[in-house]
Backbone as JSON Lines, residues from 0, in Angstrom:
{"i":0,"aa":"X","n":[56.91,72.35,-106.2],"ca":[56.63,73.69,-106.66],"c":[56.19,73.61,-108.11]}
{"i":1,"aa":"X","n":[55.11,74.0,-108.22],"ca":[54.67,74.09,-109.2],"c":[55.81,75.27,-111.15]}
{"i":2,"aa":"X","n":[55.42,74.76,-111.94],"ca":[55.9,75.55,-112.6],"c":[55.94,77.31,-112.77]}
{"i":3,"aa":"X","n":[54.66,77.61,-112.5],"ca":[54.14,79.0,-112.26],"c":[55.12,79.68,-111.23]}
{"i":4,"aa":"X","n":[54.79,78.58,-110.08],"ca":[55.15,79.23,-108.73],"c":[56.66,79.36,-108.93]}
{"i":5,"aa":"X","n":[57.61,78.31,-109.79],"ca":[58.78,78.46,-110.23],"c":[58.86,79.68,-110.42]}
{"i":6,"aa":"X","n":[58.32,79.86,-112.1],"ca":[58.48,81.5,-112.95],"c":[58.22,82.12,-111.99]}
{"i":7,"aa":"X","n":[57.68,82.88,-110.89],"ca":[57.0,83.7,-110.29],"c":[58.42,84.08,-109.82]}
{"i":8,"aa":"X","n":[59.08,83.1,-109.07],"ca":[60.15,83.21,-108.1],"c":[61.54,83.47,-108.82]}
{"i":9,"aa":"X","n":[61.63,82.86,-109.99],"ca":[62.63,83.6,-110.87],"c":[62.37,84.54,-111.13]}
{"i":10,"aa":"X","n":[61.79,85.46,-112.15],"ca":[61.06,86.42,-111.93],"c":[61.1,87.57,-110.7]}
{"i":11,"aa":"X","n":[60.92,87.33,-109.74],"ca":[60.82,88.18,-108.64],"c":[62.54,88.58,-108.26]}
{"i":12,"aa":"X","n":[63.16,87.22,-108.55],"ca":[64.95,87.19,-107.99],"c":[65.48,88.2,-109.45]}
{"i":13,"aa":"X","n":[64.75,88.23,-110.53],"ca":[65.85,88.83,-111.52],"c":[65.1,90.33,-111.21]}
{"i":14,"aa":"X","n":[63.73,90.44,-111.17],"ca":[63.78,91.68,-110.47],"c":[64.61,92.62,-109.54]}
{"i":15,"aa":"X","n":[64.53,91.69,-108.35],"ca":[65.25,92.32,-107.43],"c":[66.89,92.84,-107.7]}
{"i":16,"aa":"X","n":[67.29,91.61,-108.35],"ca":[68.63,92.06,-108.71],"c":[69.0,93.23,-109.96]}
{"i":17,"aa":"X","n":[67.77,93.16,-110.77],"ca":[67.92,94.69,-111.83],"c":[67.72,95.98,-110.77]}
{"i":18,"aa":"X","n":[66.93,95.44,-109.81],"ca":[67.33,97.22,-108.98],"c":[68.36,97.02,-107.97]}
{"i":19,"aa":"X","n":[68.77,96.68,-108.06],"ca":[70.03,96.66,-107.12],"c":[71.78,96.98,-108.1]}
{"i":20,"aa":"X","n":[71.0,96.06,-108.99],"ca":[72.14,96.54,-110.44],"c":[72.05,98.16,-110.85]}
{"i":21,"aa":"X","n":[70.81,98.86,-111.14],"ca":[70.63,100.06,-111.43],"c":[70.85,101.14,-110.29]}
{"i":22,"aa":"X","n":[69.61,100.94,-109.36],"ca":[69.86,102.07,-108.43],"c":[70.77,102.04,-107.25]}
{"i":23,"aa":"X","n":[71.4,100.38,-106.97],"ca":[72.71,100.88,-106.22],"c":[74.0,101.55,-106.88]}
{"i":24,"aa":"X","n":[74.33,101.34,-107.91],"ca":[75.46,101.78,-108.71],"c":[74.94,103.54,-108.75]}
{"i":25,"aa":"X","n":[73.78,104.41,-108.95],"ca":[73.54,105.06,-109.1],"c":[73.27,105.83,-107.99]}
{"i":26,"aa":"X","n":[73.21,105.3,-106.63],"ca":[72.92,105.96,-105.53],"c":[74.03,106.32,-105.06]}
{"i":27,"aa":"X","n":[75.18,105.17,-104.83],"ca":[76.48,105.37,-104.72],"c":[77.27,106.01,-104.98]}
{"i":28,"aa":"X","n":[77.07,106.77,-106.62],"ca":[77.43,107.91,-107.74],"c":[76.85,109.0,-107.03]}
{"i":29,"aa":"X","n":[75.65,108.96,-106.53],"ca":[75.31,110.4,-106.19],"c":[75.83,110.76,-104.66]}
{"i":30,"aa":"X","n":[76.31,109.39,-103.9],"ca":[76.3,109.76,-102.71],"c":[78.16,110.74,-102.51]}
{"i":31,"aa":"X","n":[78.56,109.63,-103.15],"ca":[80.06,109.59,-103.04],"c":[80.32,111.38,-104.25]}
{"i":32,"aa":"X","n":[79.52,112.08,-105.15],"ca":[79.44,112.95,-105.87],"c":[78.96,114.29,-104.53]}
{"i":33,"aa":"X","n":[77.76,114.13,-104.01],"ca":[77.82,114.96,-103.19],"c":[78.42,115.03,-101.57]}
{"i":34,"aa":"X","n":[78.89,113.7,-101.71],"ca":[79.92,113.99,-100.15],"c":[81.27,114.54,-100.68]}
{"i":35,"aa":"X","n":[81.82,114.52,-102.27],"ca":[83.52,115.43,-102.52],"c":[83.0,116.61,-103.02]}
{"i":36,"aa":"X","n":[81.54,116.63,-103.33],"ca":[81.41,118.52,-103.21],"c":[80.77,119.27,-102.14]}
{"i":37,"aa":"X","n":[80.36,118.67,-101.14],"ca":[80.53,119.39,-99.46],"c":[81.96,119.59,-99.06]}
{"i":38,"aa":"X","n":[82.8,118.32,-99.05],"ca":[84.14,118.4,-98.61],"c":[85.18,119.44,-99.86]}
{"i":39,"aa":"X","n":[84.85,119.84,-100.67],"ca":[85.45,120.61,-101.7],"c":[85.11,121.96,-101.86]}
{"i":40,"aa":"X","n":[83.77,121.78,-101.19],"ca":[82.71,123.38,-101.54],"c":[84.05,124.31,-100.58]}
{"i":41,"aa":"X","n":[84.84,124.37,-99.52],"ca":[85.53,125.65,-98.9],"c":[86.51,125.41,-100.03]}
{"i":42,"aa":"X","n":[87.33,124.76,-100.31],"ca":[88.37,124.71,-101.57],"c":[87.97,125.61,-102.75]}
{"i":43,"aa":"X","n":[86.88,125.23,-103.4],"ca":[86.69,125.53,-104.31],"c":[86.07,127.1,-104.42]}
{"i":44,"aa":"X","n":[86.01,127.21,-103.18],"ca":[85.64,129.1,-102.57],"c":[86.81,129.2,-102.69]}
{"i":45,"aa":"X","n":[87.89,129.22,-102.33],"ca":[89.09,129.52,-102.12],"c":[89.99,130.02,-103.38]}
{"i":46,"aa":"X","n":[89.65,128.63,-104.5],"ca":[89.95,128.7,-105.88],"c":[89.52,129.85,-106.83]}
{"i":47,"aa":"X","n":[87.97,130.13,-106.42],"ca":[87.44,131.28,-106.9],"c":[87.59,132.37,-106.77]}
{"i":48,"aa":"X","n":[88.75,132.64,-106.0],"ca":[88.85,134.17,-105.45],"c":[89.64,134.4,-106.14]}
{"i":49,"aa":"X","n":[90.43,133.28,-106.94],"ca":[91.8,133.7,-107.73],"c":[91.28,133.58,-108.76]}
{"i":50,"aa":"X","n":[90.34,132.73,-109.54],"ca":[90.4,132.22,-110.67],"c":[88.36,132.99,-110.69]}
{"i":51,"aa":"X","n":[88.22,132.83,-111.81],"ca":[86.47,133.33,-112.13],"c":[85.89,132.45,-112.19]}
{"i":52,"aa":"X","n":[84.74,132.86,-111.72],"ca":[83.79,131.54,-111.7],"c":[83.21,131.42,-112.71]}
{"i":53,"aa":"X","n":[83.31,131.64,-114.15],"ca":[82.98,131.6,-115.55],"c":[83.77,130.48,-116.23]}
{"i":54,"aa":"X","n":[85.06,130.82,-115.81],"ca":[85.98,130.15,-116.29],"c":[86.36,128.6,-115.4]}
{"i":55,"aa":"X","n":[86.23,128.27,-114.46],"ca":[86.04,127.2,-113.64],"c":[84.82,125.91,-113.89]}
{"i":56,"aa":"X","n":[83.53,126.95,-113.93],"ca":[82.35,126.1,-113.93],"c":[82.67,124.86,-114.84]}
{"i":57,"aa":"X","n":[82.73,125.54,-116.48],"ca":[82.92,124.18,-116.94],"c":[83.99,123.08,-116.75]}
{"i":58,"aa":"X","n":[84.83,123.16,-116.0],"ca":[85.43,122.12,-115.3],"c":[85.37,121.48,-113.83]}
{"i":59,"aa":"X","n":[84.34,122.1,-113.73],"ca":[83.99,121.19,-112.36],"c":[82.76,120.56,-112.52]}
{"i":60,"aa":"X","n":[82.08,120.8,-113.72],"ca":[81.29,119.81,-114.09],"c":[81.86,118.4,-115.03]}
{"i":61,"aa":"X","n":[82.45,118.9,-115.44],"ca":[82.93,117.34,-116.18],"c":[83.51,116.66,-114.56]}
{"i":62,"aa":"X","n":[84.28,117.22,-113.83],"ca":[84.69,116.72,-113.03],"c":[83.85,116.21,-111.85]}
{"i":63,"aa":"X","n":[82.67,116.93,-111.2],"ca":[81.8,116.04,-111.15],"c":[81.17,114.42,-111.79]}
{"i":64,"aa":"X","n":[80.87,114.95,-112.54],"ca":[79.98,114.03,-113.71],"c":[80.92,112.59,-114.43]}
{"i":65,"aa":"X","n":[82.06,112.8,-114.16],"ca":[83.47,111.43,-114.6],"c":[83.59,111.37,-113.11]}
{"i":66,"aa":"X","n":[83.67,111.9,-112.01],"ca":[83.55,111.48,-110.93],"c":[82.67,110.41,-110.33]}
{"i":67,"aa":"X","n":[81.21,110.59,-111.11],"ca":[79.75,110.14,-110.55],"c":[79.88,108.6,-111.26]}
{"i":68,"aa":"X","n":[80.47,109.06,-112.91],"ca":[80.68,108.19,-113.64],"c":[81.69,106.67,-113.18]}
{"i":69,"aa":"X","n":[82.54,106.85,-112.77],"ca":[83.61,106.16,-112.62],"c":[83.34,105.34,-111.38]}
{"i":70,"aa":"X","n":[82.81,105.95,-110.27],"ca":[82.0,105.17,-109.05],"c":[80.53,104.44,-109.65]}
{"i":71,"aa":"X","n":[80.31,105.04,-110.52],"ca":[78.68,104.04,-110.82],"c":[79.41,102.96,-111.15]}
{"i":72,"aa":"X","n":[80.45,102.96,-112.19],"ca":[80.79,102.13,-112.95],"c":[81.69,101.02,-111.98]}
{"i":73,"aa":"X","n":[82.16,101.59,-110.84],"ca":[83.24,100.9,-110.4],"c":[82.53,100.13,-109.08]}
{"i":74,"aa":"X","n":[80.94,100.75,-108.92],"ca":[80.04,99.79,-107.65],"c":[78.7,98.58,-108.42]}
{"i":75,"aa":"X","n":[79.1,98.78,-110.25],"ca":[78.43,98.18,-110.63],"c":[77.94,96.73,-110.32]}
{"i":76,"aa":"X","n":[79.68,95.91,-110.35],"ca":[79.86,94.74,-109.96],"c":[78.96,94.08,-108.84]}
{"i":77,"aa":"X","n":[79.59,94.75,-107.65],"ca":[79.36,94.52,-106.38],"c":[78.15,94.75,-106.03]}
{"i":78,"aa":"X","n":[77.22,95.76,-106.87],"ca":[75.5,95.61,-106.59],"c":[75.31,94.72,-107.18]}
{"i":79,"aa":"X","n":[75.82,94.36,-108.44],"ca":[75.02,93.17,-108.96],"c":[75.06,91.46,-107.88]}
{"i":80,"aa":"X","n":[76.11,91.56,-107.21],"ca":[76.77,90.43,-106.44],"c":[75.77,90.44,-105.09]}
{"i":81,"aa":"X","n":[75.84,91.69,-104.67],"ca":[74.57,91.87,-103.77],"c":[73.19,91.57,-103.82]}
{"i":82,"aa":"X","n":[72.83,92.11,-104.83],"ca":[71.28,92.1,-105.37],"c":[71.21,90.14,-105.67]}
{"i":83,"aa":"X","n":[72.34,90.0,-106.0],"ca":[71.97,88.43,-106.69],"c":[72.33,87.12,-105.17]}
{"i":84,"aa":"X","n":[73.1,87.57,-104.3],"ca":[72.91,87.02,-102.64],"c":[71.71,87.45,-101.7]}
{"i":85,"aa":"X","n":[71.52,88.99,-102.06],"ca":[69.84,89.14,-101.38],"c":[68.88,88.58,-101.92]}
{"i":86,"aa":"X","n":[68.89,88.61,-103.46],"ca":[67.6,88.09,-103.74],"c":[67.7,86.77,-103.61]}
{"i":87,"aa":"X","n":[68.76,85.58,-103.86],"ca":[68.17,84.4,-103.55],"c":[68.01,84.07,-102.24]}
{"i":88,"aa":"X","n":[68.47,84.63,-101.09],"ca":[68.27,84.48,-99.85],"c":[66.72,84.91,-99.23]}
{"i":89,"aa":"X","n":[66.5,86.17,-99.91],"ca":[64.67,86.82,-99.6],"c":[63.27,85.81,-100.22]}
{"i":90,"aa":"X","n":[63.94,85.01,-101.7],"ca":[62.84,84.7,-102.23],"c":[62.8,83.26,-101.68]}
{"i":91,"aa":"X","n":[64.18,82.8,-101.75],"ca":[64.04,80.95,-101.59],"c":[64.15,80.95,-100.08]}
{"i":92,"aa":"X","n":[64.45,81.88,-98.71],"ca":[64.52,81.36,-98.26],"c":[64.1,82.36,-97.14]}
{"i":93,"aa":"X","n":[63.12,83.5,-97.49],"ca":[62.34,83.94,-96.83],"c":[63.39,84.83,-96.07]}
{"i":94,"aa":"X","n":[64.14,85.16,-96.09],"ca":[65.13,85.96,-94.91],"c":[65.0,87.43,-95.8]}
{"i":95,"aa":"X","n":[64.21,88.17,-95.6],"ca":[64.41,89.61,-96.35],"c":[64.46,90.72,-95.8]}
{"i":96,"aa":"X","n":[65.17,90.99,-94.2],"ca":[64.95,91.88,-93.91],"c":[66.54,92.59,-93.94]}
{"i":97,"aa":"X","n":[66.13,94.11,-93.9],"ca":[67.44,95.3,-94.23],"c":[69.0,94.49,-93.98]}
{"i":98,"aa":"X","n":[68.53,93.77,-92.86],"ca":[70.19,93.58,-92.19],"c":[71.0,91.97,-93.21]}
{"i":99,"aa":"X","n":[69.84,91.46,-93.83],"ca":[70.33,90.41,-94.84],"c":[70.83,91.29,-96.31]}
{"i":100,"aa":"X","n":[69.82,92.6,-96.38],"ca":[70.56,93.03,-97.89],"c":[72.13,93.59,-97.27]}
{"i":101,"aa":"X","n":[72.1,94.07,-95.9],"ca":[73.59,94.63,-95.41],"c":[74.7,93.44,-95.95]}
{"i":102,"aa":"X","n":[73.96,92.6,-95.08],"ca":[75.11,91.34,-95.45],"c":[75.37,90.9,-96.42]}
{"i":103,"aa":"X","n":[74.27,91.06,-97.65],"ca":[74.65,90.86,-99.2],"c":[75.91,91.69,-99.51]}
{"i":104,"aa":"X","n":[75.57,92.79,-99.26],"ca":[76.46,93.97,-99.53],"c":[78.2,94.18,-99.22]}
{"i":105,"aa":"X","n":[78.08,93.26,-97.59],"ca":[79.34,92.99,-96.89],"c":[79.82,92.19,-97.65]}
{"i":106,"aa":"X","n":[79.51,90.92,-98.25],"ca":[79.67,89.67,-98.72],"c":[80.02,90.26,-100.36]}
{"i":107,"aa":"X","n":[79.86,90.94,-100.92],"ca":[79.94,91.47,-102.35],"c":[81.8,92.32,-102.07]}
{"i":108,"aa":"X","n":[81.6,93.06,-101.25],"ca":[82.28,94.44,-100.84],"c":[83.65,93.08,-100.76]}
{"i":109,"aa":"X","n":[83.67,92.24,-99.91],"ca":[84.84,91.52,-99.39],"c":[85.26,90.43,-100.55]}
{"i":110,"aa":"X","n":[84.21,90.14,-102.09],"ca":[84.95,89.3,-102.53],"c":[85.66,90.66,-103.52]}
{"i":111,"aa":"X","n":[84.88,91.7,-103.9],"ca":[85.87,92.96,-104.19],"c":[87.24,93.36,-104.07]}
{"i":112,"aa":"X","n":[87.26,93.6,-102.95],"ca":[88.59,93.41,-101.94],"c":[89.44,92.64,-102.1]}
{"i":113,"aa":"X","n":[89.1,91.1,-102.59],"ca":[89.58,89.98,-102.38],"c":[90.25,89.51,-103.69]}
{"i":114,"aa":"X","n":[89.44,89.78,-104.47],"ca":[89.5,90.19,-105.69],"c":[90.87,91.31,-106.51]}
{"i":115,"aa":"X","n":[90.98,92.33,-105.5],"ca":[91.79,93.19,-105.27],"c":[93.34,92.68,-105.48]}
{"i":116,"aa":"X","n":[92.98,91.59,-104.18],"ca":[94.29,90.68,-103.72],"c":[94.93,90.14,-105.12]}
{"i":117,"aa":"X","n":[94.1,89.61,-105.52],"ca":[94.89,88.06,-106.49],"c":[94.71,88.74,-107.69]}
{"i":118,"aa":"X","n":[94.3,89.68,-108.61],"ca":[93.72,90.4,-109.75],"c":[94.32,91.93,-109.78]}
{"i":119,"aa":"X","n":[95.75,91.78,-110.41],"ca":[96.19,93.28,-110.98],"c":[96.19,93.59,-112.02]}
{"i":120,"aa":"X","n":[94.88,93.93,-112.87],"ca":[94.97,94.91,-113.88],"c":[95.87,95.55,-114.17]}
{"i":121,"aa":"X","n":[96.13,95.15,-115.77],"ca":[97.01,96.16,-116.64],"c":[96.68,97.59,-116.8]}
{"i":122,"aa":"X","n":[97.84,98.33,-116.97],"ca":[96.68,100.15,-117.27],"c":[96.39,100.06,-118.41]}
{"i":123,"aa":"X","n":[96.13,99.21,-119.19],"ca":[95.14,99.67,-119.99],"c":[93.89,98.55,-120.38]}
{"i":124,"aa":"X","n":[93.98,98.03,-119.21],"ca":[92.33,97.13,-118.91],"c":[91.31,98.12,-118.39]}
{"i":125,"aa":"X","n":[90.15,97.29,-118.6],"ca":[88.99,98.38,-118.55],"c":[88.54,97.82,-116.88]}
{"i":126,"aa":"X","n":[89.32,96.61,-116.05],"ca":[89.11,96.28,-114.99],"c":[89.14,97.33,-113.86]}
{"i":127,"aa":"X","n":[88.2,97.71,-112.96],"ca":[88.28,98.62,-111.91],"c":[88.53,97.81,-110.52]}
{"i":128,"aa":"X","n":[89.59,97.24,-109.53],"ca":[89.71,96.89,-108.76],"c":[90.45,97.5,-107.95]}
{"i":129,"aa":"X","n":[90.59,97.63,-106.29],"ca":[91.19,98.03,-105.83],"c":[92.9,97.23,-105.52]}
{"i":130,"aa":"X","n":[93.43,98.29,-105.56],"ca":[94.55,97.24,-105.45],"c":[95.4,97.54,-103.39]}
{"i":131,"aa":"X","n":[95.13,96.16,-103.22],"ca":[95.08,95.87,-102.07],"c":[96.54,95.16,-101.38]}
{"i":132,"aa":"X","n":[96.89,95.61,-100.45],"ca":[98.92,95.15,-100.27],"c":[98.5,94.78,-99.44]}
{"i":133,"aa":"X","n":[97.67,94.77,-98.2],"ca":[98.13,94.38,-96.66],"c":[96.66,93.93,-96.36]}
{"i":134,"aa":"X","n":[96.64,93.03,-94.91],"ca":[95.52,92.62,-94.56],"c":[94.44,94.33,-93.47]}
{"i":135,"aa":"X","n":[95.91,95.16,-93.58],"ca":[95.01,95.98,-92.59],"c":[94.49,97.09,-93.7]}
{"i":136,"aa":"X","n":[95.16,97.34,-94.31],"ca":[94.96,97.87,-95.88],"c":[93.44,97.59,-96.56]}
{"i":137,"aa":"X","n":[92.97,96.2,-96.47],"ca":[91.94,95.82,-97.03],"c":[90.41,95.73,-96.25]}
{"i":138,"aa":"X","n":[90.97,95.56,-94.34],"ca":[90.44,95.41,-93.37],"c":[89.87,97.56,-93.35]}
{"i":139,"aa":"X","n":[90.8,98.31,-93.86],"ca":[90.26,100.18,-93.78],"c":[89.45,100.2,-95.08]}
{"i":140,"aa":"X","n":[89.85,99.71,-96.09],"ca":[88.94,99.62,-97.56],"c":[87.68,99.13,-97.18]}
{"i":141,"aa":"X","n":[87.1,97.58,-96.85],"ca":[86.01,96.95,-96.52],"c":[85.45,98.65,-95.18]}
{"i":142,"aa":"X","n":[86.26,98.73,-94.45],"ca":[85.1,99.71,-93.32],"c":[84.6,101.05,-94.24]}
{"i":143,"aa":"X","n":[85.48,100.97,-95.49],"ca":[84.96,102.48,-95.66],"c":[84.18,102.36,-96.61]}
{"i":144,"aa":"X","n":[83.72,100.92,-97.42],"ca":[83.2,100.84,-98.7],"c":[82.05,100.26,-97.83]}
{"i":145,"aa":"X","n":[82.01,99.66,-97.08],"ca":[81.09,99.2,-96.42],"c":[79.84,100.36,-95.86]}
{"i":146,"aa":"X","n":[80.98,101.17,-95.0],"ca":[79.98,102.22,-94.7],"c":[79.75,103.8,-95.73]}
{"i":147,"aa":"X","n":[80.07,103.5,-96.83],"ca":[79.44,103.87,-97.99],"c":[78.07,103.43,-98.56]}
{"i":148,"aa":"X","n":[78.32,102.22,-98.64],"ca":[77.43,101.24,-99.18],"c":[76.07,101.17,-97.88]}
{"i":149,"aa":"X","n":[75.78,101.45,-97.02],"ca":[74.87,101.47,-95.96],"c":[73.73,101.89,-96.82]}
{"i":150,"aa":"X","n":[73.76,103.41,-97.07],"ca":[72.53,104.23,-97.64],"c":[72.13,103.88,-98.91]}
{"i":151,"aa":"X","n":[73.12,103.23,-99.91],"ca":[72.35,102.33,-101.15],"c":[71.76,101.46,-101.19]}
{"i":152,"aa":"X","n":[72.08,100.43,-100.13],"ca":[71.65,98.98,-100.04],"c":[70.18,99.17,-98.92]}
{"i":153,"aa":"X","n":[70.05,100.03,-98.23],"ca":[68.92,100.52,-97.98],"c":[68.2,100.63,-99.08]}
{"i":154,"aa":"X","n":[68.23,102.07,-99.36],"ca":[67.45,102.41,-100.83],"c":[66.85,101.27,-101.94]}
{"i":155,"aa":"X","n":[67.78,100.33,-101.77],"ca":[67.72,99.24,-103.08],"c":[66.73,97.97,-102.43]}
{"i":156,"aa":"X","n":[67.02,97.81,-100.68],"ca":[66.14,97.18,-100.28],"c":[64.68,97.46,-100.32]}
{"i":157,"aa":"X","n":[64.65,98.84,-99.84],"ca":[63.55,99.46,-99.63],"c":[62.5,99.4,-101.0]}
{"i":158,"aa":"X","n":[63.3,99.99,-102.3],"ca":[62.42,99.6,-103.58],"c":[62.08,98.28,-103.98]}
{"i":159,"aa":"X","n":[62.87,97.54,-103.48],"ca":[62.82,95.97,-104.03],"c":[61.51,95.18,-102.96]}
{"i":160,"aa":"X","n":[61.07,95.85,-102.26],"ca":[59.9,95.48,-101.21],"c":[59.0,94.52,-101.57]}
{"i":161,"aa":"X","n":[58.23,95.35,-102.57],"ca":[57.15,94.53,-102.97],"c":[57.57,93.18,-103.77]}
{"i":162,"aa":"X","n":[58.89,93.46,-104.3],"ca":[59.29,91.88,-104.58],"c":[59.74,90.44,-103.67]}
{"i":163,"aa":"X","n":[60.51,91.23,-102.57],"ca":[60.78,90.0,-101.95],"c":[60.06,90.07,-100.82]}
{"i":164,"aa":"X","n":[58.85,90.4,-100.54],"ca":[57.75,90.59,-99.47],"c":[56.55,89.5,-100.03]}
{"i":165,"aa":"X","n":[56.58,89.48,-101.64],"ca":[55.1,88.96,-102.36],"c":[55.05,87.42,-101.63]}
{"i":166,"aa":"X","n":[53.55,86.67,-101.8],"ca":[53.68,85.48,-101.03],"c":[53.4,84.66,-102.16]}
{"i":167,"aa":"X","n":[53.78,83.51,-103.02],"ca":[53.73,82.71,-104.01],"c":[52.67,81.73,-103.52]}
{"i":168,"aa":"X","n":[51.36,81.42,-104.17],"ca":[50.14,80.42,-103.6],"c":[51.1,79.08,-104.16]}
{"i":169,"aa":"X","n":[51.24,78.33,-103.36],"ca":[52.2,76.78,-103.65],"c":[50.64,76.11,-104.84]}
């Protein structure tokens, strides 16, 4: 491999993994933001009948918005872990289709988890891990972060196209 064709392919892998770093952490924020204000929207009717909706608003926006915050921040990791198993798998070894970024994603999500296990943060570390007691405990976490993670790792595949699709002249 030529040197070029090297850069080209580094290059293309740190690509892929800056959008997977950016817009999965950020898709995830919006997904997981508007699935607790569908599931909140009858609550928060409920709340309003007692309380004014003048006086509410500005706290359900911060609460949104540290909501959106705290999941970007807390799926940061694990896109980056993703993006950096899809992309070397799409560029060096040609495997780039949806169901390999899934498996990046599975493969990120479970050392998370795992991570969980052996790694208890102090409260006042800035570490975000789940903290994980049981194998069936971690086995309901992985199904539900997993099928969270479906519609980002799409999205992130889908933009990252023209990178791990390009053909490098040897």
């Amino acid at each position: 491999m030529s040197p070029v064709a090297a850069f080209r392919s580094v290059a293309r892998l740190i690509g892929i993994v800056m959008i997977f770093s950016i817009v999965g952490p950020a898709a995830l924020a919006t997904l997981i933001s508007l699935i607790m204000v569908a599931f909140g929207a009858a609550l928060l009717q409920l709340v309003l009948i007692f309380v004014g909706p003048e006086t509410l608003r500005p706290a359900m926006v911060v609460a949104v918005g540290l909501l959106a915050f705290v999941a970007a921040l807390a799926s940061f990791l694990p896109s980056v872990v993703a993006g950096l198993i899809f992309a070397s798998v799409a560029v060096y070894a040609g495997m780039n289709t949806v169901w390999m970024a899934w498996a990046a994603a599975a493969v990120a999500i479970v050392g998370f988890i795992a991570l969980g296990f052996f790694i208890i943060p102090t409260e006042s570390s800035a570490v975000i891990l789940p903290s994980v007691d049981s194998p069936r405990q971690a086995a309901a976490l992985f199904a539900m972060l997993s099928g969270l993670a479906i519609l980002p790792t799409t999205l992130c595949w889908w933009l990252a196209k023209p990178l791990h699709r390009a053909t490098i002249a040897a």
